[in-house]
N, C-alpha and C positions, 0 to 999 in steps of 0.2 A: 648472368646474375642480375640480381634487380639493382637498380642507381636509384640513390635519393632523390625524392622528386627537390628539395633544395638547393643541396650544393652537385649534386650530381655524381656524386662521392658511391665506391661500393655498399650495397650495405650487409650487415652480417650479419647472422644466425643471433640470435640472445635467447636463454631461456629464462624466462620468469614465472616461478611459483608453476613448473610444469606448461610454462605456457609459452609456445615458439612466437617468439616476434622476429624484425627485422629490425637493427639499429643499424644508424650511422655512427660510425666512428667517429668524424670529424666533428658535424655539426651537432652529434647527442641528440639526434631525432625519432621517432619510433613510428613504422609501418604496422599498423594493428588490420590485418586481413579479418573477413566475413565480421564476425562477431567478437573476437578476439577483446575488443575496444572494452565490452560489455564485458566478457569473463574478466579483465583485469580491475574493472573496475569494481567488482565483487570485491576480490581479494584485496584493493588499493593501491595506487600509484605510490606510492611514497616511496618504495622498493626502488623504484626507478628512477624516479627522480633523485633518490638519494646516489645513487651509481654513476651522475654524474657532479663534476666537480663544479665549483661556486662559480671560477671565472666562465667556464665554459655554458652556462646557464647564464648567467647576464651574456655572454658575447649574443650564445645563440637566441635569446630572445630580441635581442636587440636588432640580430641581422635579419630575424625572419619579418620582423614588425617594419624593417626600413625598405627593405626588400617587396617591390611591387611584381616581381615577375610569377608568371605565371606557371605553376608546379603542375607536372605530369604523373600520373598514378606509374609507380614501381611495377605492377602486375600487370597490368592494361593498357599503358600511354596514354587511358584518357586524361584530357583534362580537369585537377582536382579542383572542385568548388569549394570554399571558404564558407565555414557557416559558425554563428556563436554558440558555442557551448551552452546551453542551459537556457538559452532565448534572452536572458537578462544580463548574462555574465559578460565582461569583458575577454574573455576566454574563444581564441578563436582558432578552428580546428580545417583541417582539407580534408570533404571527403571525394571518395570514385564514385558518380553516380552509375558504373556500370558493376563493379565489384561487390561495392559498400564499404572497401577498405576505407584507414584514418589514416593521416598522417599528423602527428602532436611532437611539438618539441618539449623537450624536459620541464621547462620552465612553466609551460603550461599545464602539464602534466600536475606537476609538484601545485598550481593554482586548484585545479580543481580536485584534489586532494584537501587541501584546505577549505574549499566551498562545500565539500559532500561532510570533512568532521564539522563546518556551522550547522547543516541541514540537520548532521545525526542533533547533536545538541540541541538546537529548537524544537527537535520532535521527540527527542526527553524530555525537554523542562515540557513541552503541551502536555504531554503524557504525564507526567507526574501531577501536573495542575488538573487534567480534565478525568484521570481516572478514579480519585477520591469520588467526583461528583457521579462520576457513571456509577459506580458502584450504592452508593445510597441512592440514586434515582431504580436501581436493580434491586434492590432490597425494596423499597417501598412499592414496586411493579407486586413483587412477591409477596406481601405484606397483604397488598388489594388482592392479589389474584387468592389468595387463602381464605381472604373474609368470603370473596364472591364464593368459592368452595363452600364454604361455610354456612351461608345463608341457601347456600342451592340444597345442600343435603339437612338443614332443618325445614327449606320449603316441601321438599318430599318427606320427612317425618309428618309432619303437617298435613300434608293431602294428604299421604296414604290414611293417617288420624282420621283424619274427614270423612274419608273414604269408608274407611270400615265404621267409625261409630255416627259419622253423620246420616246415612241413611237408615241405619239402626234407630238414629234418633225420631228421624221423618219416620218411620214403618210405626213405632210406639205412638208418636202423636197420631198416626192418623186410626188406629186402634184404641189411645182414650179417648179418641173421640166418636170412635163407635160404641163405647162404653159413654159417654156423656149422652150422646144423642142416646142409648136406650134405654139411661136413669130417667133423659127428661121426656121419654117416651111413656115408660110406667110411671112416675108422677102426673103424669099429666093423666095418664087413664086413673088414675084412684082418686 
């Protein structure tokens, strides 16, 4: 059976939302094998983090933050590297670089739960703010694109016009003026 890479503790079967993790009992910790980390986090941690209780979430963030020792992947025994969640976040997660399994305790869990609903909300309020303007910048695309329609199919009324009576028109002028030139042909003889 797999041991927590923290406390060293079994760790157990847990299903969330159809999804097999591995938790610790003691320390409230969760092994998220391959991609696992990813599906849960479609669905949302809050599940999880709410499954564990308040003391045991401040304990276990406390011990995993005070605690410098180095955790071993559940799956593999390799050694798990520590990296921050989100690049900016205080959020900080073990993964297997031979696996890709995670390991996250509750407490951070439950954090970045709270960092992904600020993200949803700022990309509402942009949304709400920038989709008025896309939308009238869409309309007036539409607006131009119709006139240039417009101008293209009165420019072809236009040529084709040209087309058919403009040479009509050149053929007559140059027939009154075969008729000019042979008034002033017989004037000029009489």
């Amino acid at each position: 059976m797999s041991k927590c890479p923290k406390c060293e503790k079994e760790l157990l079967f847990f299903e969330y939302q159809g999804i097999e993790l591995l938790k610790c009992s003691d320390c409230s910790g969760f092994w998220f094998k391959d991609n696992k980390f990813r599906e849960v986090k479609q669905i949302g941690f809050s599940g999880l983090a709410a499954d564990v209780s308040p003391e045991s979430r401040s304990e276990s963030s406390s011990k995993l933050s005070s605690d410098k020792q180095e955790m071993m992947c559940p799956d593999c025994e390799e050694l798990l590297i520590p990296y921050t969640y989100a690049y900016s976040s205080d959020i900080q997660l073990y993964r297997c670089t031979r696996c890709n399994g995670i390991w996250a305790n509750s407490t951070d869990l439950a954090h970045i739960e709270k960092l992904l609903t600020g993200y949803k909300e700022s990309l509402d309020e942009a949304k709400s703010k920038a989709l008025p303007l896309m939308l009238k910048v869409k309309k007036q695309i539409q607006q131009e694109e119709r006139a240039r329609e417009g101008e293209r199919k009165r420019g072809k009324k236009h040529g084709v016009f040209k087309r058919l009576f403009g040479q009509k028109r050149s053929k007559n002028h140059k027939v009154e003026d075969i008729f000019e030139d042979f008034h002033k042909n017989n004037h000029d003889e009489s």
